[in-house]
C-alpha positions in Angstrom: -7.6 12.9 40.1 -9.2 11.5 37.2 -8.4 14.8 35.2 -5.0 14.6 36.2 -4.5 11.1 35.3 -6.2 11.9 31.9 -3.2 15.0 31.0 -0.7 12.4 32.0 -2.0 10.3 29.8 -2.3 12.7 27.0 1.2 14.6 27.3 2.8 10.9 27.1 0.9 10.4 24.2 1.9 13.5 22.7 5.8 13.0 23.4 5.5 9.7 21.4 3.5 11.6 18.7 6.2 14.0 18.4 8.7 11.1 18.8 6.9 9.1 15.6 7.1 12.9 13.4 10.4 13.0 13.9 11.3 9.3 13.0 8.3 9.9 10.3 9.7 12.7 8.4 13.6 11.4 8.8 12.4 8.5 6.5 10.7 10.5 4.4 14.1 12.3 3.3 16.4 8.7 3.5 17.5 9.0 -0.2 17.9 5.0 -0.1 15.2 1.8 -0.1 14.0 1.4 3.4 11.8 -1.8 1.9 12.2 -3.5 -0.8 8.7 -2.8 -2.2 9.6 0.4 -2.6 11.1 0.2 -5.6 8.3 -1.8 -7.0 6.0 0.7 -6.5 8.4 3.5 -7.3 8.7 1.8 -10.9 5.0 1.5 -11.1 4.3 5.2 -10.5 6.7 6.2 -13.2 4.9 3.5 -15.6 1.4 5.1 -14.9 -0.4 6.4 -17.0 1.9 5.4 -20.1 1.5 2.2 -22.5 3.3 -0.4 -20.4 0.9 -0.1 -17.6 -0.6 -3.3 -16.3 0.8 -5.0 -19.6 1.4 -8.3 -20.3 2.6 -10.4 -17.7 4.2 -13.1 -20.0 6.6 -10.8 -22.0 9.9 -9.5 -20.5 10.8 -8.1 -18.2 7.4 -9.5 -16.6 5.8 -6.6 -14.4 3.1 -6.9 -12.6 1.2 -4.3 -11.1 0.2 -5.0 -7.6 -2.3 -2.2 -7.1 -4.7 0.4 -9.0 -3.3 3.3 -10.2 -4.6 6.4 -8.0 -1.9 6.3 -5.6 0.7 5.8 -8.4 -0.9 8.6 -10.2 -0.1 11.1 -7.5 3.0 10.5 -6.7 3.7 10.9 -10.8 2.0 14.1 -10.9 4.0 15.3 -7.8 7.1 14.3 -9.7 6.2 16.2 -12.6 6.2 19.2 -10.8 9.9 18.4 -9.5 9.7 16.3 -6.2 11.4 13.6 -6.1 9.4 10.5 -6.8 10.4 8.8 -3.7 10.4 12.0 -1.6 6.9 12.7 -3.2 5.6 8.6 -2.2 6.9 8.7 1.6 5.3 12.4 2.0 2.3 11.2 0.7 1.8 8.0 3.3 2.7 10.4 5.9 0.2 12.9 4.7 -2.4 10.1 4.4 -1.6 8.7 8.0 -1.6 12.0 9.7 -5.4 12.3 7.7 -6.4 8.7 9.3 -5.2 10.2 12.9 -7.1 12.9 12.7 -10.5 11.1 11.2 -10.2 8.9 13.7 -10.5 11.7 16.5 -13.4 13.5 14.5 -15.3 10.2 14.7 -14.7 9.5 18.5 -15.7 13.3 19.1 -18.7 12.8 16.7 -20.0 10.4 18.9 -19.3 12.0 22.9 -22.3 13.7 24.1 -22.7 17.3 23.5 -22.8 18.0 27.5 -19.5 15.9 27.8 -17.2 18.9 26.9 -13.5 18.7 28.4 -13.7 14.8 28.5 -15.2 14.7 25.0 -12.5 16.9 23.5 -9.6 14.1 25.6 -11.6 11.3 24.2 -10.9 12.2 20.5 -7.4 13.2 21.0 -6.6 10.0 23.1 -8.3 8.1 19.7 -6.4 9.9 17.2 -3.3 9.9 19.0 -3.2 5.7 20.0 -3.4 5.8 16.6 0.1 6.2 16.2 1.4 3.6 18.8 0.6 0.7 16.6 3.9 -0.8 15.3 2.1 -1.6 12.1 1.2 2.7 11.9 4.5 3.9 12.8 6.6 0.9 10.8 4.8 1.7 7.4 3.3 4.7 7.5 6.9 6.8 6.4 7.0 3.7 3.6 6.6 4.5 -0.2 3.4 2.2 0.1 -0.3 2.2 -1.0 -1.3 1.4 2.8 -1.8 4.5 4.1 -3.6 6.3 2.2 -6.4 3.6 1.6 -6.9 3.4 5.0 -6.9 7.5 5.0 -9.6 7.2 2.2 -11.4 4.7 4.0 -11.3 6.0 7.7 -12.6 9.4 6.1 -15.3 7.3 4.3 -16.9 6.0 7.6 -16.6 9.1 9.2 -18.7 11.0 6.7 -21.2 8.0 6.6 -21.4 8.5 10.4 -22.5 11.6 10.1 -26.2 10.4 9.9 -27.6 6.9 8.0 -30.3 8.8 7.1 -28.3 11.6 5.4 -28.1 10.3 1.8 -25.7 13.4 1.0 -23.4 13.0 3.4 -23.5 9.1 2.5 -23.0 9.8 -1.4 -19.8 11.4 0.0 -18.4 8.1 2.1 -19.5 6.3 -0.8 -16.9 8.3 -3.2 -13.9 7.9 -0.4 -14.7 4.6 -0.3 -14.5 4.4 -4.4 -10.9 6.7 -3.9 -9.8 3.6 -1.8 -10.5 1.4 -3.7 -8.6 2.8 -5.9 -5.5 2.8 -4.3 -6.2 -0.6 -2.6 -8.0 -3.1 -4.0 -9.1 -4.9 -1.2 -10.0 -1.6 0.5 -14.1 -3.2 0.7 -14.6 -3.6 4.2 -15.6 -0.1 5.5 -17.8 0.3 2.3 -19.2 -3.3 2.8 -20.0 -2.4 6.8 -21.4 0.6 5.9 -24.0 -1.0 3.7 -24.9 -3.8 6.1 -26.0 -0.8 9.0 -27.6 1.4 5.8 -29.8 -2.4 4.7 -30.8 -2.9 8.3 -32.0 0.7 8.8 -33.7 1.5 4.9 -33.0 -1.5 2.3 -34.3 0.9 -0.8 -31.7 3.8 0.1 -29.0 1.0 0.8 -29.9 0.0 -3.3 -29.3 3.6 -4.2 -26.2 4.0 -2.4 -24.9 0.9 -3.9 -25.7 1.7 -7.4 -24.4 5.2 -7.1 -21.1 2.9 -5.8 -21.3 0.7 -9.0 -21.5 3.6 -11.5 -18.9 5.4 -10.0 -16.6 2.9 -9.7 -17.3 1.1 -12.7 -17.1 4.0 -15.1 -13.1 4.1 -14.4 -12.6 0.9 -14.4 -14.3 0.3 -17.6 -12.0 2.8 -19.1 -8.7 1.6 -17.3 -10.4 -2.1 -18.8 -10.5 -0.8 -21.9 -6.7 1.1 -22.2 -5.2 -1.8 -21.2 -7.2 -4.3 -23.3 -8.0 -6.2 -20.4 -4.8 -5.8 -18.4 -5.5 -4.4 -15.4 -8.0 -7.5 -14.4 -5.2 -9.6 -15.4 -2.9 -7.7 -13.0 -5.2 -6.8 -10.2 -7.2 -9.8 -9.7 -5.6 -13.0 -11.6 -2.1 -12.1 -10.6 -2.3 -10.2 -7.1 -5.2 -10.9 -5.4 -5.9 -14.9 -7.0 -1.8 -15.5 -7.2 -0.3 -16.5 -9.8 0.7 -20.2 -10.1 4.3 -19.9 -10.4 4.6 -23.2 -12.4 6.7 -21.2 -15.3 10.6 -20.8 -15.1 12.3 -18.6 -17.2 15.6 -17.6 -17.7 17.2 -15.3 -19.2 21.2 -15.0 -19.8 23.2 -11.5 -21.1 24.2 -11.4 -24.5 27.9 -12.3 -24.7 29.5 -8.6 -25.0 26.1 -6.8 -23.8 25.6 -6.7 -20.5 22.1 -4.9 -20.3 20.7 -6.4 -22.9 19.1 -9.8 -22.7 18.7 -12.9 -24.9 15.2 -14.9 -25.6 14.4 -16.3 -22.3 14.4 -20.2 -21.6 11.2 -21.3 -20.4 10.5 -24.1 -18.7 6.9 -25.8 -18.0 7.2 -27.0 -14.3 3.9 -29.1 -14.1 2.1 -28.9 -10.4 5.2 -27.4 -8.7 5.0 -24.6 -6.9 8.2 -22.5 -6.2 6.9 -20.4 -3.3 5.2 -23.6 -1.9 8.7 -25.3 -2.3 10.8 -22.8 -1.1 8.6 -22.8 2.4 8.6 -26.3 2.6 12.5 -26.4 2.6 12.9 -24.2 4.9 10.9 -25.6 7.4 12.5 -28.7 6.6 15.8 -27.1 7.5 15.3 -26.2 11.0 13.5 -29.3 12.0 15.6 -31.5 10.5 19.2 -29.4 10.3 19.1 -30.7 6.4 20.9 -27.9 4.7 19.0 -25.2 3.2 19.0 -25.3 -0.7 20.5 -22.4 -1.5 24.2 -22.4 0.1 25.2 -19.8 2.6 27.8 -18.4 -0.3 24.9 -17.5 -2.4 23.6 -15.6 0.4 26.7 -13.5 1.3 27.2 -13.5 -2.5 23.3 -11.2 -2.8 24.5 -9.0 -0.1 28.1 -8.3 -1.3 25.9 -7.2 -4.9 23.7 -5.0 -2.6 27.0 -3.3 -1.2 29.1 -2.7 -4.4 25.4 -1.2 -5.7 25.9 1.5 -2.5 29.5 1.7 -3.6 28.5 2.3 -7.4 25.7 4.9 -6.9 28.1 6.9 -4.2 31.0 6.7 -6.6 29.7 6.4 -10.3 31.8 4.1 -10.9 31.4 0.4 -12.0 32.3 -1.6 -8.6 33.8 -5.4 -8.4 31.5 -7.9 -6.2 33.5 -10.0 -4.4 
């Protein structure tokens, strides 16, 4: 009975895995934004490597680079050899979250007892399998994201430090997809950090080791990325993304009468201790428990999406398109 409950289990795990590929690799070929950090990172990847990577923030037209560069880096060298860039960044999450699936199994089949057999075998499938029913997996995995593939690189990472604590090898491995994720992912420090709490508690002096052989390899990149960008890929990475930045400065910046693409010196104006993020919350929460209109008017609104829809109109016509 149990048996029988277990294929059950399994073969309706399997029509939703099927299920998810198809939805998967649909999105994959959508030739439009699915979300809108897509772009963002789209424009990235095309920046990187090149001399405007993590520039400065300050200077139009003000990017700011959310991630490291190894993701970005792939999917440029993929469109080098002709795949379209966004094509290229949705294949490569789905890529990376199929890798995660399977790691996932490999560690729950790792661990089953060697006498276990059949039940060991639907253990590991049933792991890397769930896998794929979390809304967060199957809602951002076919995305043109860094996500997926940090947690590929990390998920990897634990599995080859599972292999043994007191395999230094196969821990030198982990440590170097831990460094990959890192990588992509900034705050990809959890597996590594876990890792080296259960590698302490067993042998501090090989835990040293492991985190020096971290340090250099990690810190030999980042010394050079540190040193191409003068200091810009701190600025972007830590000050900017993972610190926030203060959004106290307003600038803006008006067409030249005549020339539509080409903008004027930028107004800038020093806002003090206001915060426009912080503001913009606070107003909207003030709007539905108090009904006090929200600041920006419901014209503006319509007005953003009617400029979304003559951009669909433009890029299917080539044409120049009126917003109404």
């Amino acid at each position: 009975m149990v048996a029988i409950l277990f294929a059950l289990m399994l073969l309706v795990l399997a029509i939703h895995f099927a299920v998810y590929l198809r939805y998967a690799f649909s999105e994959v070929f959508y030739p439009f934004e699915i979300f809108d950090a897509e772009g963002i990172i789209w424009q990235q990847a095309m920046l990187i490597p090149g001399p405007r990577m993590y520039g400065d923030i300050d200077r139009y037209p003000f990017l700011v680079f959310h991630y490291p560069p190894l993701y970005h880096s792939i999917v440029r060298g993929l469109a080098a050899l002709g795949v379209d860039p966004l094509i290229a960044g949705r294949g490569l999450s789905v890529c990376a979250s199929l890798a995660a699936g399977v790691a996932i199994g490999a560690i729950v089949f790792r661990f089953g007892w060697d006498t276990m057999g059949r039940p060991r075998i639907y253990g590991a499938l049933t792991a890397g399998l769930v896998f794929f029913c979390f809304y967060p997996v199957a809602a951002v995995s076919p995305l043109m994201r860094v996500d997926m593939l940090a947690l590929a690189l990390s998920v990897i990472g634990m599995r080859c430090a599972l292999e043994s604590t007191d395999a230094e090898r196969s821990l030198r491995v982990a440590m170097i997809f831990f460094v990959l994720a890192a990588f992509t992912k900034q705050t990809s420090i959890l597996a590594p950090l876990s890792v080296m709490i259960v590698v302490a508690s067993v042998d501090p002096r090989r835990a040293l080791r492991l985190l020096g052989f971290g340090l250099v390899l990690g810190g030999v990149p980042l010394a050079c990325l540190v040193w191409a960008t003068g200091g810009g890929v701190l600025r972007h990475l830590v000050f900017a993304e993972i610190l926030g930045h203060p959004m106290r400065i307003y600038r803006q910046i008006s067409s030249i009468p005549g020339e539509a693409h080409t903008p004027s010196a930028p107004e800038v104006f020093e806002t003090g201790a206001f915060n426009m993020l912080t503001a913009e919350m606070e107003a909207f929460a003030n709007a539905i428990a108090t009904t006090t209109p929200f600041p920006t008017p419901l014209s503006e609104i319509r007005h953003g999406v009617a400029v979304f829809e003559a951009i669909l109109r433009s890029a299917a016509s080539g044409q120049a398109e009126n917003v109404a």
